[in-house]
N, C-alpha and C positions, 0 to 999 in steps of 0.2 A: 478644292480638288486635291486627292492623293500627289505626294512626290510624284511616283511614279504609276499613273492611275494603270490600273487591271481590267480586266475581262468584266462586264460589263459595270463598270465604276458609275457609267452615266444613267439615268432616267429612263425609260423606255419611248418617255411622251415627251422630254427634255424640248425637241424641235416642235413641240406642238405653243410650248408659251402660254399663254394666259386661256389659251383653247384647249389646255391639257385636262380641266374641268370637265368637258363633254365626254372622257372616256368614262364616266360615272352615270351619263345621261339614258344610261338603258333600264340602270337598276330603278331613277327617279322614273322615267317613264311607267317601267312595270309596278313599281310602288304605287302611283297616283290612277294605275290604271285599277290596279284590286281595293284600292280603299271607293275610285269610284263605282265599280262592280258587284262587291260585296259587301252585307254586313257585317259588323264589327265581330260578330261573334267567331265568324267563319274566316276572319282574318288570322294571319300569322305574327302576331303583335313581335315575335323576338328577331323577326326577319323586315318589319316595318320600322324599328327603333334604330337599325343601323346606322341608317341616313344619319336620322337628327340627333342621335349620340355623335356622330363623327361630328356634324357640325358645332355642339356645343364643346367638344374638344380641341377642335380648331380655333374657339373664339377664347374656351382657357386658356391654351397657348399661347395669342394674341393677348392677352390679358397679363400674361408672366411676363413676357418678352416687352411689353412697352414699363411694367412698373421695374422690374431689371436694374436698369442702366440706373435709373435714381437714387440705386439704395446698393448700387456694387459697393464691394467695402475698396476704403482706399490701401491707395499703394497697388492698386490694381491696373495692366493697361486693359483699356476696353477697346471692343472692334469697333472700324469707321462704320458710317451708316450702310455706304458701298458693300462692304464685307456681311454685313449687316443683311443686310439685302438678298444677297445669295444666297446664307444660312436660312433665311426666313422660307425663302422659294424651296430649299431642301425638306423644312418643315412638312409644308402645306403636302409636299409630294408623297413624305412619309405615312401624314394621317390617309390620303389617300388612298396608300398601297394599304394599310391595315383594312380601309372599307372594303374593298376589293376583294381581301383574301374572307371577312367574314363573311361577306354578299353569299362568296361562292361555297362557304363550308353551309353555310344555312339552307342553299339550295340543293344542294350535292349528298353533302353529309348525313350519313342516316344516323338518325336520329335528334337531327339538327333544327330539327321542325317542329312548331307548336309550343316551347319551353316554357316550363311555369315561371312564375315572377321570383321565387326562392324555395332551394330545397338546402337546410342544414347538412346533408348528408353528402353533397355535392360541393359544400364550400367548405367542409374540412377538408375534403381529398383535398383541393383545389390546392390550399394552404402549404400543406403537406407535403405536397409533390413540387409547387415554388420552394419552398425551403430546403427542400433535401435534394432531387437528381438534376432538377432545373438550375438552381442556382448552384451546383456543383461543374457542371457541365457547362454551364455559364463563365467559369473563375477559369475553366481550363481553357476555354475557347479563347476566353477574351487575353489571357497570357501567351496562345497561337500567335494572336496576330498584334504581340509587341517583338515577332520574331522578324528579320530584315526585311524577310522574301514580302511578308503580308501587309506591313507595317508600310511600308511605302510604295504599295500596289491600292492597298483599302486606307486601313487603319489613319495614317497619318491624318487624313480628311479630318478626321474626328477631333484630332489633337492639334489643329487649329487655334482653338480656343486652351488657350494657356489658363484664362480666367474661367471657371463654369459659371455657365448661367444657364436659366432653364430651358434656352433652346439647344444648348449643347447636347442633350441629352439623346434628340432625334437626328443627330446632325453624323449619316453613313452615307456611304457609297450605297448603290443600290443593291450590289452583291451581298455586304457585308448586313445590311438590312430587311434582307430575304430569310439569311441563314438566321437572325434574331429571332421574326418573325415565328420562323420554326420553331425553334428553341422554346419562342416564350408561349407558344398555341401547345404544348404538349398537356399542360393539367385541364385544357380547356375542351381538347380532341379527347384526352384520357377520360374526360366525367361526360360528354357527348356519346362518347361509345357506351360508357357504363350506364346511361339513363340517369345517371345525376346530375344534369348542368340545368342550371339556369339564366335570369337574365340578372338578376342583379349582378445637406447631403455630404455625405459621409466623400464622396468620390470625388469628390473635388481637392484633393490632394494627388490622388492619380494626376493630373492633369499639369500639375508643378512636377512632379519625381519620377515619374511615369514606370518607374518598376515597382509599383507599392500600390496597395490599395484595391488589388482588384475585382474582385466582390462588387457584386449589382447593391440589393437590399441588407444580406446578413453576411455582415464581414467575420464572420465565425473562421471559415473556410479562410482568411489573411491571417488570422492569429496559428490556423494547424500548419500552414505551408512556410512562417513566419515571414511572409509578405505583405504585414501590417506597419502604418508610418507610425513612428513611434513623436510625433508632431502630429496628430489626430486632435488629441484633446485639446494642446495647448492652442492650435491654428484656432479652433472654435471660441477658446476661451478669449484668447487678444483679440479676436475679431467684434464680439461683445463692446469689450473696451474701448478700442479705435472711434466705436459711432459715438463716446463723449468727451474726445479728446477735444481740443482749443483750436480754434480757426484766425489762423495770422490776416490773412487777408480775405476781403469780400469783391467780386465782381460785382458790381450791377448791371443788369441790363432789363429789357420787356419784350414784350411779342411783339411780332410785324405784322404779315397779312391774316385775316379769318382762316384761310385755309394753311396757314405756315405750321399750325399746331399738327399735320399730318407728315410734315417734311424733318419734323426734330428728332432728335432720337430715342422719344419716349413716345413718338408718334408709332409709323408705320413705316419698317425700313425701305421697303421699295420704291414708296416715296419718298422719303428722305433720301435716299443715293440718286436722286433726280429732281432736285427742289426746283427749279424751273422748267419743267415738260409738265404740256397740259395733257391731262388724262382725266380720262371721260366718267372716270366713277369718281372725282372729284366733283363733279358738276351735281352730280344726286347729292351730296352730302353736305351741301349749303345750309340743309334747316338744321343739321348737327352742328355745323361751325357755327350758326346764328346760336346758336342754345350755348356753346361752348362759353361764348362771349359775353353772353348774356350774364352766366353761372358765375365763370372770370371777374367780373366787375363787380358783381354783385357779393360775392366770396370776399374783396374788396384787402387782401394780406400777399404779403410777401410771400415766395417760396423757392426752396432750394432745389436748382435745376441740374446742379452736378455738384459734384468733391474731388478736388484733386491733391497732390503731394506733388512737391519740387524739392529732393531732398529731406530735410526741417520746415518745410516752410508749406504751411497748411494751407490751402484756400478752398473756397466755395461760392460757387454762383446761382444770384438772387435774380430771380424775376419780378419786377413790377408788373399786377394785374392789369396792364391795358396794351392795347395796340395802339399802331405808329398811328393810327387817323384821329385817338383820341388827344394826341399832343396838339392837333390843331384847334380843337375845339374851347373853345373861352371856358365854358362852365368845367371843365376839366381842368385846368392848370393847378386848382389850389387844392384839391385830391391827390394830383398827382405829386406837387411839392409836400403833401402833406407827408404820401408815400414814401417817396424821399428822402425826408427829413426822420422818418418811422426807422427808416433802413437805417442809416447813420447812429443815428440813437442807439440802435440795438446792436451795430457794431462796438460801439465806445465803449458802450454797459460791459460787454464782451472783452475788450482789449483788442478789439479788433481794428482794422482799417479796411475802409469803403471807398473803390475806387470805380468809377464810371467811366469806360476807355472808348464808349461809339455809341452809336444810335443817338436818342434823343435824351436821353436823360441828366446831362449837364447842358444844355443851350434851348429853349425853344423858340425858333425860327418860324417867322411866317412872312412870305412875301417877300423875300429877298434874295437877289440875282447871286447865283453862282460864284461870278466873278467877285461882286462886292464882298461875299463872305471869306471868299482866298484871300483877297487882299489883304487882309487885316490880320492876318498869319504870316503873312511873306516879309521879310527885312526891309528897310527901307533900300539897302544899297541894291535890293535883287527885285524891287517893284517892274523895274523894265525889260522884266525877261518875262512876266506876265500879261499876255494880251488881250482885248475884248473884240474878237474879231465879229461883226456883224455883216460881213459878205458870203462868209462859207467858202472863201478860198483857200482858207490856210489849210498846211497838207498833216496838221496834227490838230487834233484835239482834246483838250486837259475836260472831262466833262463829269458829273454829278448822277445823282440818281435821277434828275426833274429831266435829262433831256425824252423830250416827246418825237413822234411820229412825224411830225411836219418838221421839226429839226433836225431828223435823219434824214432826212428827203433833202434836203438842201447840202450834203454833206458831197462832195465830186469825188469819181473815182480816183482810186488808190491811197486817200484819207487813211489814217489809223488813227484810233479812237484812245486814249488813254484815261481809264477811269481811276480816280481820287476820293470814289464813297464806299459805304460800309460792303456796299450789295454791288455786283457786277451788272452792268446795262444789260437791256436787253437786246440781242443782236437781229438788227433789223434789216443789214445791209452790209451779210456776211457776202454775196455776189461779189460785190469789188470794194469793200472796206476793211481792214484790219482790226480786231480788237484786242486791245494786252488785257491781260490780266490783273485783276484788284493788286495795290502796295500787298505783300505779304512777306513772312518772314517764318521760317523752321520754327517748332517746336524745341526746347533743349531735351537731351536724351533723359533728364533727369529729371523730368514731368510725367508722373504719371496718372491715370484712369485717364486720359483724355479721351472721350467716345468720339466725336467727329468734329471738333472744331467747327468750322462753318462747313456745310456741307457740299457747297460748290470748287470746295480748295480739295487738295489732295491731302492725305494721310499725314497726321501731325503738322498740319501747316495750317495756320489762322490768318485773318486779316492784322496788317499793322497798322 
């Protein structure tokens, strides 16, 4: 949201949530109703493409936005999944309002009806008219609102994102995304009127300096007002470079649950700013996770799940192809040490170092008690501050990922639960039990790209 949000900054359907989809359920209705009424010939094929154009542009989007974060260039910070999440929901809203606004030029519009599939005569205007009074009118507007008044009523929302990526591009107020709208519909309304229409980055320095750069497509218009960065080429040029520089260290880590591949942040942000809330289009998407898995292991290589900068000091973290349930299974272990030992190797070859700081990848455990595994961590002078209570009266408990449902249940009021694993308990017996929060520890200021550390912790803040 804007510093200082303005006059309608918000959504129109904002309080509607995930039911803000149904404000489209008329155009689908009357769509399904003419394709089942009439035949094809007698249909309006430029006013039936809407829909399922909007749709495959929401799933590009979805498509940018999860490969993104992967391949940010470092030295970059990225947004948490949380943040994440929002911008995504601002998306979905955006593609919307354009369906909207073509629905109803298509219906309205004379001459909006029937469109051939291409007319040459119509897409040079088109060109034409983006290059020259659109994008003119564009560089003026968009220098408007880096003025105070607009800037922290709209604008500011925008400039959010310090980093671009490609969902920064959709990411306005709603006002500020009306007035676009216009802006960018005039070679479209202009060749609709004339009976010519048919149906068929450079700014990402704006976003760092923010008085440079302003130009949409042709920075022509930054070079005559001399509002061009004069770090244009070179940002591009070192950014090339940067992706073959030397990686000081390596994380390892793997995947958890089948469905955790939707909570990461190459997943889906909305899930991901909520990795443990069950949500119900999860549950359809089982034979996906089942295939993901499948694909996973059978793909059977390492792969780099971020890049980060601490100063000088390079790192990147490596996934091994399986999940937490594959560590228990026999016929898996010597895959997975094979894995492993692949990772290590291909640090050394490198000059790198390979360090595995949680999950399963340095110990695998099977069958043994909680307590037995602290102990042999604890000093011997501090063994006796360590207890195995087997009544359920003590008024703390130090507990693991394994406790279950029937050991909640045993737990007396005003209990507080203190968890010691990678992943936070699940809270079963928030009525009258306490739960702290996973060991964690700050981020340093001098970490950068970190996209959301564990998703359950807060902004720059990891497990310790």
């Amino acid at each position: 949201m804007a510093t200082n949000p303005g006059i309608l900054s918000e959504w129109p359907w904002k309080r509607l949530g995930s039911f803000k989809y149904l404000v489209l359920a008329p155009w689908v209705v009357h769509g399904c109703h003419l394709v089942a009424t009439k035949g094809w010939r007698e249909l309006d094929l430029s006013y039936i493409a809407i829909l399922p154009s909007t749709l495959l542009r929401a799933l590009h989007d979805q498509a940018w936005i999860t490969v993104c974060p992967a391949s940010t260039t470092p030295g970059a910070n990225a947004r948490s999944s949380t943040e994440a999440s929002g911008l995504t929901r601002s998306t979905e809203s955006g593609t919307g309002t354009s369906a909207i606004l073509l629905l109803l030029g298509a219906v309205y519009m004379p001459g909006g009806q029937h469109l051939p599939l291409w007319r040459t005569d119509g897409a040079v205007l088109l060109v034409l008219l983006q290059a020259g009074p659109v994008e003119f009118l564009y560089y003026w507007f968009h220098r408007a609102l880096h003025h105070h008044f607009l800037y922290t009523r709209y604008h500011s929302h925008h400039h959010a994102s310090i980093v671009t990526e490609p969902i920064t591009s959709v990411i306005h107020p709603f006002a500020e995304l009306l007035a676009y709208q216009l802006l960018f519909s005039v070679p479209m309304i202009t060749c609709t009127l004339t009976g010519t229409a048919s149906i068929i980055t450079f700014h990402s320095l704006h976003h760092t300096q923010f008085r440079t750069n302003y130009s949409r497509f042709m920075p022509f218009y930054d070079y005559i007002y001399n509002t061009m960065d004069k770090s244009s080429d070179t940002l591009y040029e070192n950014s090339l470079k940067d992706k073959d520089r030397e990686v000081d260290v390596v994380h390892l880590t793997h995947l958890t649950s089948l469905q955790s591949i939707y909570h990461i942040r190459t997943g889906f942000a909305q899930y991901a700013s909520k990795p443990y809330t069950s949500m119900w289009q999860l549950r359809i998407m089982w034979p996906v996770s089942w295939l993901s898995m499948v694909l996973t292991w059978a793909y059977g290589s390492l792969f780099t799940v971020e890049r980060n900068v601490m100063k000088k000091l390079r790192m990147q973290s490596w996934a091994i192809p399986r999940y937490s349930f594959h560590y228990g299974l026999n016929q898996e272990k010597e895959a997975i040490n094979d894995l492993i030992e692949k990772a290590i190797y291909e640090g050394d070859k490198k000059g790198t170092k390979v360090v595995s700081l949680g999950l399963l990848n340095q110990v695998i455990v099977i069958n043994k008690q909680d307590y037995d595994i602290l102990k042999d961590y604890i000093p011997e002078n501090a063994t006796s501050n360590l207890l195995l209570s087997m009544t359920g009266t003590a008024e703390v408990w130090l507990i693991g990922e394994g406790l279950d449902a029937t050991e909640h249940s045993r737990a007396q009021k005003g209990m507080q639960f203190i968890p010691y694993s990678q992943f936070p308990p699940k809270m079963l017996r928030k009525d009258c039990c306490t739960y702290s929060m996973t060991p964690a520890m700050s981020v340093p200021k001098e970490m950068q790209n970190v996209h959301s550390c564990e998703n359950w912790l807060p902004r720059r803040v990891m497990s310790a």
